[in-house]
C-alpha positions, 0 to 999 in steps of 0.5 A: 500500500502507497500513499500517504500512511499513518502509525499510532504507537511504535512498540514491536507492531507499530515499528514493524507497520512502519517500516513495512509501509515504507519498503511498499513505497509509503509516506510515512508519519509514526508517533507515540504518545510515550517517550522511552529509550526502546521507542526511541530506538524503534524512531530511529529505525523508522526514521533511518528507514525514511520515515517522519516520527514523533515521541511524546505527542502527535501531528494531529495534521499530519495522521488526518492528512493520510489515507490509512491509519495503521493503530498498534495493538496496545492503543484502546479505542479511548485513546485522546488521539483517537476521539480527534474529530479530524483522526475520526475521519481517517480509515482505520485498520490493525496492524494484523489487516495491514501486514496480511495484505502484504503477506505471500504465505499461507495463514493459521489464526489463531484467537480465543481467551486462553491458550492461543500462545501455546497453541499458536507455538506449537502448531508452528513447531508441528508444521517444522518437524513435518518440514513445513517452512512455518513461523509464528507471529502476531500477539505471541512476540514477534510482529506480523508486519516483520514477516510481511517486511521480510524479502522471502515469506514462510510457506506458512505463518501461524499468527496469534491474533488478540481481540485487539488486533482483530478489531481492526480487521477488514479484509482478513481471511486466514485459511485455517482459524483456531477458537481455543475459548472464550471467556471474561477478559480484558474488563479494563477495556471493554465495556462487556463481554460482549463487546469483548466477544465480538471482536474476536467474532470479526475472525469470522467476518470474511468467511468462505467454503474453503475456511477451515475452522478448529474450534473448542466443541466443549464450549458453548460460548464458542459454538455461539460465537462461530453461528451460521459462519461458512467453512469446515469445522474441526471440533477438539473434545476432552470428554468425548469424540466428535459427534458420530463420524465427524472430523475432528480431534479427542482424548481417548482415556489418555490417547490423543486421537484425530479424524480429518475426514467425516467418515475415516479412520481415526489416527492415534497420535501420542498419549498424554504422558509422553507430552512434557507440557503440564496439565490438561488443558494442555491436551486439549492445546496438543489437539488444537494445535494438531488439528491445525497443524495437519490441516496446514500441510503436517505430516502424522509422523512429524506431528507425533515428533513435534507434541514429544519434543515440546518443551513448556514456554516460557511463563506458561506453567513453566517449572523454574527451580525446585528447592527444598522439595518445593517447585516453583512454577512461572504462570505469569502469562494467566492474566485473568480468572480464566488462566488461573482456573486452568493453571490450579486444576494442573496443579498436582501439589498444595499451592501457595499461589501469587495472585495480584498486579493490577485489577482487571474487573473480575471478582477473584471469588471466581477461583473458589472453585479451582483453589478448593483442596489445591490452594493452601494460602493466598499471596494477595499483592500490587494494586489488586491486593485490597480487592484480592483479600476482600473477595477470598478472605473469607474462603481462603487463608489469605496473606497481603503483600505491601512492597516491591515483587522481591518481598511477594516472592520472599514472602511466598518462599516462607509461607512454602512447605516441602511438596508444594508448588509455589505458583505464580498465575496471578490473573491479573496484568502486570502494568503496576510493577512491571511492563509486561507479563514476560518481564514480570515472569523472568523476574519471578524466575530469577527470584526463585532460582535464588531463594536459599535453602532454609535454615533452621528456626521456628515454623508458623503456619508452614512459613519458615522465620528465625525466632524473633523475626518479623514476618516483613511486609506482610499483613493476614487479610488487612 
């Protein structure tokens, strides 16, 4: 796309759009109400590159002068550049609609509340161990419009597509579309759920014969959302397997098995003790990702290598250090009730569970159900804190945190018994103390590896204090 086009925001996406629209010949303005040493880098880059930037404020003139505005994900609709009567009138499209246009390769979205990182990773995973040229992009890291920039495009690109990415779609059609769930999420932003649903309904907006749909069949949020869209579907089950002879894929006791034919014979993949992912709803990403995977061009035998060798990512459900028989699991991607849910029902061990940053409209008594017989205290901390103790105190034993992250993880570190799990999944984001849900987990990590061994003193409560000491920062459900 020439012309004449704007950028709002340049983090990782906007940068990325920028320097996509200036190698298809654009005029290019970009800016970015923030001024920090990453988004100075990103404008020089894209001044370098031929581009005009600004740091710290906007040329209203300027973006109303373009003939497309490319908005990065991170920018809410509420954005003051945004209510601009001027910036109004301009056409607006994601970051996502901008960069597929330009994309020569094949497309798997995938979008849902949960599980879409892992999901999206592992289908690329499947499709390289089938031989496919596969990458993954989108939401999980790195941007769509630095594939699309590239001189030579992958045979397929797996892309996770966030619900604020998929706002902004028009034309976007990918040939395979992932729905792993739908639940509440992103309350600091939208003002429903049902606002929230249907931007992830606009995946579904471009349909045709041709798409292909894997979707979550235990999910009736899922089938509702999907509604008369054309296209095959691909349900994944746990329970049970698809509906009489229906393609699909399912969990046999613990065999993973899928059908991608209405009719054919079912083909055994793996068992669910040879995957090294924890947890079921792991499983239930293991079909998804298969289904997709297969459907994309993978091999049965490269699929069956890929879910084998998968190791666990980064920040989600990622055992990081195990101490004096307590394992310390990295979960900060759960940044809502929904993630949390899933990582406790993976929990084999009593938890001492890190719950906080920064609220996002939930009320926590939402975990009651999961925490009950796993979770055996609560480290309540950040901004949600006040609001963590008043929704659980009651239910569950409770410990608030006032202070910097070191002291949650020193206070989670004494409050542990030998055989439990310290878990960070603390279901909300992470923008109170960190500037993103990554740092927040490689922080946690690099903590827990440098918790010391215990020493001898005096046990309260299952924490582990000198005589004498005082339990610092730390107060029982005030």
């Amino acid at each position: 796309m020439s012309g004449r086009v704007a950028v709002l925001g340049l983090a990782r996406s906007g940068r990325a759009a920028a320097l996509l629209a200036l190698k298809q010949g654009a005029e290019v303005y970009a800016s970015d109400a923030g001024d920090t040493p990453v988004l100075r880098e990103a404008a020089e880059a894209v001044r370098a590159a031929g581009g005009r930037v600004d740091l710290g404020s906007h040329d209203i003139d300027a973006i109303a002068g373009s003939d497309v505005l490319v908005v990065s994900p991170g920018i809410p609709p509420t954005a003051p550049v945004l209510q601009d009567e001027r910036v109004a009138a301009v056409p607006q499209i994601s970051e996502l609609e901008y960069a597929a246009r330009a994309l020569r390769s094949k497309v798997v979205a995938v979008t849902g509340t949960n599980g879409k990182t892992t999901v999206t990773a592992l289908t690329a995973h499947l499709l390289r161990a089938s031989g496919v040229d596969a990458v993954a992009a989108g939401n999980i890291g790195r941007a769509l419009a630095d594939v699309a920039v590239a001189d030579e495009h992958p045979a397929v690109t797996v892309v996770e597509a966030s619900s604020f990415q998929l706002a902004g779609v028009d034309r976007f059609r990918p040939d395979v579309g992932v729905l792993t769930n739908l639940a509440p999420d992103h309350l600091d932003r939208y003002a429903s759920v049902a606002e929230y649903y249907g931007d992830k309904a606009r995946m579904f907006d471009n349909a045709e014969a041709g798409s292909r749909w894997v979707l979550n069949g235990e999910d009736v949020e899922v089938e509702r959302l999907i509604g008369d869209a054309p296209g095959e579907r691909y349900p994944f089950h746990l329970e049970h397997a698809p509906a009489g002879d229906a393609a699909g894929a399912w969990l046999d006791g613990d065999l993973l098995r899928v059908r991608l034919e209405r009719g054919g014979e079912p083909v055994d993949l793996v068992r669910t003790d040879e995957l090294r992912l924890l947890g079921r709803h792991n499983a239930a990403n293991a079909l998804a990702a298969s289904l997709a995977a297969l459907l994309a061009g993978a091999t049965v035998d490269g699929v069956r290598a890929g879910l084998r060798d998968f190791a666990p990512m980064e920040h989600r459900l990622e055992p990081v250090a195990e101490r004096d028989g307590v394992l310390w699991v990295n979960d900060s991607k759960a940044t809502n009730l929904d993630s949390t849910r899933m990582a406790l029902r993976s929990m084999e061990r009593p938890v001492v569970l890190l719950l906080g940053g920064r609220h996002k409209g939930e009320p926590y008594t939402g975990l009651l159900e999961a925490a009950q017989g796993r979770v055996r205290v609560v480290v309540a901390y950040g901004e949600a804190a006040p609001v963590v103790v008043r929704d659980l105190e009651s239910h569950l034993t409770v410990v608030r945190v006032d202070g910097g992250f070191e002291r949650v993880v020193a206070t989670a570190a004494g409050l542990a018994r030998p055989g439990d799990a310290v878990l960070l999944s603390p279901a909300c984001s992470s923008y109170d103390m960190f500037e993103n849900y990554e740092q927040r987990g490689a922080r946690f990590r690099e903590l827990a590896r440098a918790v010391p061994a215990r020493e001898p003193g005096v046990r309260d409560g299952g924490a582990s204090w000198r005589s004498g000491d005082r339990r610092p920062g730390v107060s029982n459900g005030a």
